[in-house]
C-alpha positions as CSV (number, residue, x, y, z in Angstrom):
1,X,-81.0,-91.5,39.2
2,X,-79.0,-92.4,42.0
3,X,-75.3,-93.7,41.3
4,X,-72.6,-94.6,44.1
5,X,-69.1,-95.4,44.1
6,X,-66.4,-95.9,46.7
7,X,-62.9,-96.4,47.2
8,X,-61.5,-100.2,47.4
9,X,-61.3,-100.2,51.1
10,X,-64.9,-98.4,51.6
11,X,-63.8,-95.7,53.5
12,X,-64.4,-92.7,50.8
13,X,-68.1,-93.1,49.6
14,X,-69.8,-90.7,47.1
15,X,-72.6,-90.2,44.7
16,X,-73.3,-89.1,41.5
17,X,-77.4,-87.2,41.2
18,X,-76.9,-87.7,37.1
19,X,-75.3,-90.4,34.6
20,X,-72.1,-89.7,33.4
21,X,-72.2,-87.2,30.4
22,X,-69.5,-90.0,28.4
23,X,-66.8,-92.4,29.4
24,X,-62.8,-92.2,28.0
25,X,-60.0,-93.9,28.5
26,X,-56.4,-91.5,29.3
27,X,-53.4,-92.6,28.2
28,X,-51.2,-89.6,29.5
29,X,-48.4,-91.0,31.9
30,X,-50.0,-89.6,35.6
31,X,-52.9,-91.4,34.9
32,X,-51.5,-94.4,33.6
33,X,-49.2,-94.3,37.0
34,X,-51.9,-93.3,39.4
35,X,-53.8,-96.4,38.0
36,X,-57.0,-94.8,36.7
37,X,-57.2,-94.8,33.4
38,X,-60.8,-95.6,32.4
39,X,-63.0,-92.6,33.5
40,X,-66.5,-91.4,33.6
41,X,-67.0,-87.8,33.1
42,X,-69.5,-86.4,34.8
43,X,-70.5,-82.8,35.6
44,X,-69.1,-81.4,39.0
45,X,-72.1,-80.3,40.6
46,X,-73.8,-83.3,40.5
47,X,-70.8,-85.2,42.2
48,X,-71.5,-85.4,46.1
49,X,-68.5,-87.3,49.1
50,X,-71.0,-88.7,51.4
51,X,-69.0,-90.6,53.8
52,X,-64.9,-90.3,54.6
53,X,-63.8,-86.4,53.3
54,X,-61.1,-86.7,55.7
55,X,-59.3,-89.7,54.0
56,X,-59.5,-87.8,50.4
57,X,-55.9,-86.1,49.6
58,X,-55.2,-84.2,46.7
59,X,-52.5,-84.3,43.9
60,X,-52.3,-80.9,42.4
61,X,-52.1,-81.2,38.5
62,X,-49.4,-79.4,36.7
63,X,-49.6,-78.3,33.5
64,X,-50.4,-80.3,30.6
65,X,-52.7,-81.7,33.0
66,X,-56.2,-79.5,34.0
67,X,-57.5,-81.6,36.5
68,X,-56.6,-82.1,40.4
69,X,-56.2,-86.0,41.5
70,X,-57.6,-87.4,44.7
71,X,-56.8,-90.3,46.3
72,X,-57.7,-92.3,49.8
73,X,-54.9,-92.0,52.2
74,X,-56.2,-95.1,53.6
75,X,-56.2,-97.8,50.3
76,X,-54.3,-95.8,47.5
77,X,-58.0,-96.0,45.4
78,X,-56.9,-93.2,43.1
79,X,-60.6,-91.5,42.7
80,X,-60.5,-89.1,39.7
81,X,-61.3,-85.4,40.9
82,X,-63.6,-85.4,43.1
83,X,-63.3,-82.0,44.2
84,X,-64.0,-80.1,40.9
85,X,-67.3,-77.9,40.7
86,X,-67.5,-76.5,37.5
87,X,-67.7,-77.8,34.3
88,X,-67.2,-81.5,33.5
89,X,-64.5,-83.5,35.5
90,X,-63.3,-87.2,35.4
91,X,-64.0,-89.7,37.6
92,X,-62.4,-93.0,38.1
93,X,-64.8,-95.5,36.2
94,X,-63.9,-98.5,38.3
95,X,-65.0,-96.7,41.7
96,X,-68.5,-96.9,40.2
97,X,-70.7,-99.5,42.3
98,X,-73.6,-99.7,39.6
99,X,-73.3,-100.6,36.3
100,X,-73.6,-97.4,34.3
101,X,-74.8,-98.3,30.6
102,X,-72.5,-96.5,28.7
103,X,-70.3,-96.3,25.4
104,X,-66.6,-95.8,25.5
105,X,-66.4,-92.4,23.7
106,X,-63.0,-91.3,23.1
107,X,-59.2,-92.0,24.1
108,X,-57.3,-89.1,24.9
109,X,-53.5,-88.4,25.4
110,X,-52.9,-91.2,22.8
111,X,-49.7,-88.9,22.1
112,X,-48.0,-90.3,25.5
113,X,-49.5,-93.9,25.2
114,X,-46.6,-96.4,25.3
115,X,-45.9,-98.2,22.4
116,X,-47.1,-102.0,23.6
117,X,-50.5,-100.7,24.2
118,X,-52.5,-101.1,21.0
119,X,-56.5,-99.3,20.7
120,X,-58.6,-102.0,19.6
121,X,-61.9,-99.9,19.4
122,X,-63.2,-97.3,17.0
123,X,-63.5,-94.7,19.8
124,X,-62.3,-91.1,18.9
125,X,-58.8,-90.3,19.7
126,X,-57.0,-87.4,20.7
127,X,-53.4,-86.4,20.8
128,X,-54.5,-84.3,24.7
129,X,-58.0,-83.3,25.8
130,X,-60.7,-83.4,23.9
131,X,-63.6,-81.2,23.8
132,X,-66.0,-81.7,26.6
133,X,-69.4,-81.1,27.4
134,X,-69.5,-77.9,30.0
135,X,-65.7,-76.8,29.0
136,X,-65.8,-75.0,25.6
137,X,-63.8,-71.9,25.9
């Protein structure tokens, strides 16, 4: 199975060789702010850039946060990260070009969700991370 996904202006292309292990929604403030909230998780070695490395840059994450953020210098598309290889690492859902069928499994960071945002689904939720597939300690 063959999945692609790109930034909004086309210039950063990539592909995924396997579905996405589950999709969540982050509520945590840098992801709210970077505008890429709903993401697929997928594991990092089946994630490959096939076309515009050069317009990826990276936000370093700072603790709470565990994962890196990467962006297109050319449209803003914030991406998820990309760039991780080990383990399971989010993507930014709305960069997929096929339509994935897939459940939305969990919220997580509901402890820095802003008040006027109300979770109308039965998903699991979780004050920070939750587990993940190919993370246990």
């Amino acid at each position: 199975m063959k999945i692609e996904g790109k930034c909004a202006c086309g210039e950063v292309q990539f592909e995924l060789s396997e579905k996405p292990v589950m999709l969540g929604t982050c509520h945590c403030s840098r992801c709210r702010k970077a505008g890429a909230s709903a993401l697929a998780f997928v594991k990092g070695d089946t994630v490959s850039i096939t076309a515009g490395r050069e317009f990826v840059t990276t936000w370093k994450a700072v603790e709470p946060y565990k994962y890196d953020r990467f962006f297109c210098s050319r449209c803003g598309t914030s991406l998820g990260d990309l760039g991780g290889e080990h383990g399971t690492i989010p993507i930014n859902a709305h960069c997929l070009d096929n339509d994935v069928p897939m459940e939305h499994a969990f919220h997580e960071f509901v402890s820095e969700k802003p008040s006027w945002l109300i979770i109308g689904d039965d998903a699991a939720q979780y004050p920070k991370h939750p587990p993940m597939p190919g993370n246990e300690p």
